[in-house]
C-alpha positions as CSV (number, residue, x, y, z in Angstrom):
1,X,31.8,-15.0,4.8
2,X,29.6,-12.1,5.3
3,X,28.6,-11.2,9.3
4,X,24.8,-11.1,10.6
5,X,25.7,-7.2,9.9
6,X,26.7,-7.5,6.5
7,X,23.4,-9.5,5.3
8,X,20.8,-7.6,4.3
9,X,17.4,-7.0,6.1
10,X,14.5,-9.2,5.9
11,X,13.1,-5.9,4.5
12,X,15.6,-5.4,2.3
13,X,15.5,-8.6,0.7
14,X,11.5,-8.2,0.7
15,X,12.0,-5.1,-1.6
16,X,14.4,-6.7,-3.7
17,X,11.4,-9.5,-4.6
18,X,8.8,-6.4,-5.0
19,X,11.2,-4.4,-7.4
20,X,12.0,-7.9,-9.3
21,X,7.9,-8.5,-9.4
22,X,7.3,-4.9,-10.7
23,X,9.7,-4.9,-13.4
24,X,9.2,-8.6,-14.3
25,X,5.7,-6.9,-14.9
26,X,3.4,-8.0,-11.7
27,X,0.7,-5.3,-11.4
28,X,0.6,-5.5,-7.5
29,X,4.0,-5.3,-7.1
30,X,4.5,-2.6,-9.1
31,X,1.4,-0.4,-7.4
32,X,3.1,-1.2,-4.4
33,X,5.9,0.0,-5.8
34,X,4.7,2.8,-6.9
35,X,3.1,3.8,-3.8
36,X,6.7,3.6,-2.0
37,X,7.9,6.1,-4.2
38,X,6.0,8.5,-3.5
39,X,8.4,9.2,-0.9
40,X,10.7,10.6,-3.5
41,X,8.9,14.0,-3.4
42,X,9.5,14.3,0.5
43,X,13.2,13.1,0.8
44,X,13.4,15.9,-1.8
45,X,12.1,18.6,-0.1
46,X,13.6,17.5,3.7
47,X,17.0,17.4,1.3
48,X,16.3,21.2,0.2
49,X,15.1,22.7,3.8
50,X,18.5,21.0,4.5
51,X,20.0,22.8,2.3
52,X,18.5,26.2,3.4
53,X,15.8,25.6,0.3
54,X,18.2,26.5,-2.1
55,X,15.7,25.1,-5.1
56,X,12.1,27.2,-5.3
57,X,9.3,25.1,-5.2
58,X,9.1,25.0,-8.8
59,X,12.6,23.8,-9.3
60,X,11.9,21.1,-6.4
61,X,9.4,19.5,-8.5
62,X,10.8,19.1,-11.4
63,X,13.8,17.9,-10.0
64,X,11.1,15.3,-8.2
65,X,9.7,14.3,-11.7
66,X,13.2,13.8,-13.1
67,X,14.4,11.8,-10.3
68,X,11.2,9.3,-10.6
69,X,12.1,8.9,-14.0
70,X,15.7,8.4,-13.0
71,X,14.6,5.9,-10.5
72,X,12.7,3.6,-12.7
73,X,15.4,3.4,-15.3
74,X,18.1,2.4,-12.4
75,X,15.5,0.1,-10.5
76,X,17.1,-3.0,-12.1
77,X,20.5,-1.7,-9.9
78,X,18.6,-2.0,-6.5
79,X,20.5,-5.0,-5.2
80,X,19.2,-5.0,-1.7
81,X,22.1,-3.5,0.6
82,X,19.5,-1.6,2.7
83,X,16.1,-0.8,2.3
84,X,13.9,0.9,-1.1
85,X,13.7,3.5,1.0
86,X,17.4,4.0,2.2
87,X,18.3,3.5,-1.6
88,X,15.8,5.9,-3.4
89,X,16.5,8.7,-0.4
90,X,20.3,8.2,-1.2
91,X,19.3,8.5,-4.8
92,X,17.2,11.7,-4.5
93,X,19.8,13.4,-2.4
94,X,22.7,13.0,-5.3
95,X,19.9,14.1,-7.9
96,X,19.7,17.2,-5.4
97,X,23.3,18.0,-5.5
98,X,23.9,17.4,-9.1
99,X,20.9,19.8,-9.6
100,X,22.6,22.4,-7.4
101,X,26.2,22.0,-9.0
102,X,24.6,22.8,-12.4
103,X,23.1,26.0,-11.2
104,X,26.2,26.6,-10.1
105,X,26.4,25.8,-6.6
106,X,29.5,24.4,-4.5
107,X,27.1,21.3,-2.4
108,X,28.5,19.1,0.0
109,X,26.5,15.8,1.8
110,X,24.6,17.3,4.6
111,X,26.6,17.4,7.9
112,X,25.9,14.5,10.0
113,X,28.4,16.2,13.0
114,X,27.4,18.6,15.2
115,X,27.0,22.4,14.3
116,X,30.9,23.8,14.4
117,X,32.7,20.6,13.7
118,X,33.9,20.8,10.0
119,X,31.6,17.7,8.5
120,X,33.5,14.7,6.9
121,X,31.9,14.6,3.8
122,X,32.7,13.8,0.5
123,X,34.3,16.7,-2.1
124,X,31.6,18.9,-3.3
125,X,29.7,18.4,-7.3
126,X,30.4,14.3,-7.1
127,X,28.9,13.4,-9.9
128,X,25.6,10.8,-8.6
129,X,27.0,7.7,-10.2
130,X,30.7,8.5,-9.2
131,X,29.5,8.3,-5.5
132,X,27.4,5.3,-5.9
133,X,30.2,3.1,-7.2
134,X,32.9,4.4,-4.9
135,X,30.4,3.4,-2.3
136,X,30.1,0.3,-3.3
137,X,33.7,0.1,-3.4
138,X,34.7,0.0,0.0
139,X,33.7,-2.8,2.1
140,X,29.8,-3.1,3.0
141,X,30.1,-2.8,7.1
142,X,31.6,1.1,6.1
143,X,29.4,2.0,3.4
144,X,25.8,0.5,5.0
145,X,27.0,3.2,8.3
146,X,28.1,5.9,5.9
147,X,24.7,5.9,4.1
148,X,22.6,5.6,7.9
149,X,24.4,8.5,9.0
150,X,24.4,11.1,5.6
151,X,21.2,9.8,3.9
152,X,18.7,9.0,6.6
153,X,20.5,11.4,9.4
154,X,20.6,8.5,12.0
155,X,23.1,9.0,15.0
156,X,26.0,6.6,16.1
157,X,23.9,5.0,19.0
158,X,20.9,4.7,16.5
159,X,23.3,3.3,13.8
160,X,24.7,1.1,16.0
161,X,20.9,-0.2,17.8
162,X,20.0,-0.6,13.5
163,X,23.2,-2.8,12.5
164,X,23.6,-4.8,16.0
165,X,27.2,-2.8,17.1
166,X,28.6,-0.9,19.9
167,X,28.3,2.5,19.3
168,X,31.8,3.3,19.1
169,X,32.2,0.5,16.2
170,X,29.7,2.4,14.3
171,X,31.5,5.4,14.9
172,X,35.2,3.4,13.5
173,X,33.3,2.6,10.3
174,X,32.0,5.8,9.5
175,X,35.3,7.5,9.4
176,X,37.6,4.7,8.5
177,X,34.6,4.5,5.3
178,X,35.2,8.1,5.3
179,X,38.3,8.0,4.8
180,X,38.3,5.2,1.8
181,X,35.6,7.3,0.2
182,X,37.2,10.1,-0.3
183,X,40.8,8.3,-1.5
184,X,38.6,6.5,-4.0
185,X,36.4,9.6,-5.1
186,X,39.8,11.7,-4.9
187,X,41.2,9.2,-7.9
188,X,38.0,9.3,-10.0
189,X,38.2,13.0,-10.0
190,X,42.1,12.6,-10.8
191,X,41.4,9.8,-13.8
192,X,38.8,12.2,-15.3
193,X,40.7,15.3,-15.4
194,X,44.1,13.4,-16.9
């Protein structure tokens, strides 16, 4: 049985019922929806400033356009394992990366450790699905830090306040789910080049 930490949010599970409402086509909940994802746009371009604005601006808004439309096909996935906004920032970050491995571009997730530590990341050019289902691969305590730490930048003692742990138990999940995620994303990459 699944820990208070392993549930979802209230909010979570309130934006699983929006995204069901908007797609099962309730207008309100799908203006509402709409108006959350306008925060695509700006995960997109505090992702590139990140990333030493590698994309022009140009190039950061079409990726923006594309990833909405990504988005909206995927909604049905959204299944609740942290909030619309944790999910779609997660989202537009992989669309970033995959946009900077085609133009040719080694990427990495953005360091979460401090300046001059090597980051624990997962291998460059991960293809977007890829790291979604190797994330949801390993159990949900890991993967729910993982994300807090690489996708909304949180630290350990903020991770820990958000999830209801010590500090030092967020810190054990992050790289023990560190350390899964890469075995796992080390064997796709394996399976598709044999």
């Amino acid at each position: 049985m699944d820990s208070p930490a392993h549930k979802p949010s209230s909010k979570a599970a309130d934006d699983v019922l929006l995204v069901r409402a908007a797609l099962d086509g309730d207008g309100s909940a799908a203006r509402s929806l709409e108006e959350r994802l306008l925060g695509v746009p700006r995960f997109l371009a505090l992702i590139n400033r990140r990333h030493g604005t590698a994309l022009r601006d140009h190039d950061l808004e079409d990726l923006a356009q594309d990833t909405l439309i990504r988005i909206w096909k995927k909604l049905d996935t959204f299944e609740g394992r942290g909030t619309l906004e944790t999910w779609m920032f997660r989202f537009s970050l992989l669309e970033y990366l995959n946009r900077l491995r085609r133009k040719g571009r080694d990427p990495v997730l953005p360091p979460a450790d401090p300046p001059g530590r090597e980051p624990d990341a997962a291998p460059g050019g991960v293809e977007h699905d890829d790291l979604l289902r190797c994330l949801e691969e390993i159990p949900p305590a890991e993967s729910e830090v993982i994300e807090l730490r690489h996708f909304e930048g949180l630290s350990f003692q903020d991770i820990g306040e958000r999830i209801g742990v010590p500090t030092n138990t967020a810190r054990t999940r992050y790289y023990r789910g560190l350390k899964r995620l890469k075995g796992k994303l080390t064997r796709a990459e394996a399976e598709e080049a044999s």
